[in-house]
N, C-alpha and C positions, 0 to 999 in steps of 0.2 A: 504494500500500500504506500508508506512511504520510504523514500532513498534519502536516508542521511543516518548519519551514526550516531550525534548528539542535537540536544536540541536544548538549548537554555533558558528557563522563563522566570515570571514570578507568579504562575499559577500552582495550584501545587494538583488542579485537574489535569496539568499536561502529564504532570507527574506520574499520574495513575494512568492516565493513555500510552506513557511510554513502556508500564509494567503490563500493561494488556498486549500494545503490538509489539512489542517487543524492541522499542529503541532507550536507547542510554539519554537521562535528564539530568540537568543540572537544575534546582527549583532555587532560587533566592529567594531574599525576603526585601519586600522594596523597603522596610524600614531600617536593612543592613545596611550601615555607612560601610563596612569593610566587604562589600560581596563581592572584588573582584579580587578578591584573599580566599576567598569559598571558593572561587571560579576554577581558579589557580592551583587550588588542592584537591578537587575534586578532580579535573584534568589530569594532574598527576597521581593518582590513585589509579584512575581510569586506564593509562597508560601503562601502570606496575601490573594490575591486572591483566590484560590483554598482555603482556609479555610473558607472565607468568604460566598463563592457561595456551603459549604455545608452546613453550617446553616441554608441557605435558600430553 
C-alpha cells in the first residue's frame, strides 16, 4: 500500500497505522522542545536494529 520505510508525525494514529501496515514511525510530541533529539535517537536505534537483524 505504501512505499516508504519511515514516516514521522505528531499523531500518534499514524503510529498505530504504521503497526497495522507494517511501516517504521517516529511519533513526536508537538509540545517537545527537544524532538529532533527523539528524531535523532530513534533513527539511530532504527538503524542498530536493521543491522543487527541482518547478521542474523
Amino acid at each position: 500500500m505504501f512505499d516508504f520505510d519511515l514516516h514521522i508525525d505528531d499523531s500518534k494514529g499514524v503510529g498505530l497505522e504504521g503497526i497495522d501496515l507494517g511501516f517504521n514511525t517516529i511519533i513526536v510530541d508537538s509540545d517537545d522542545a527537544f524532538w529532533t533529539e527523539k528524531i535523532w535517537k530513534e533513527l539511530i536505534a532504527l538503524e542498530i536494529e536493521s543491522a543487527v537483524s541482518k547478521e542474523v
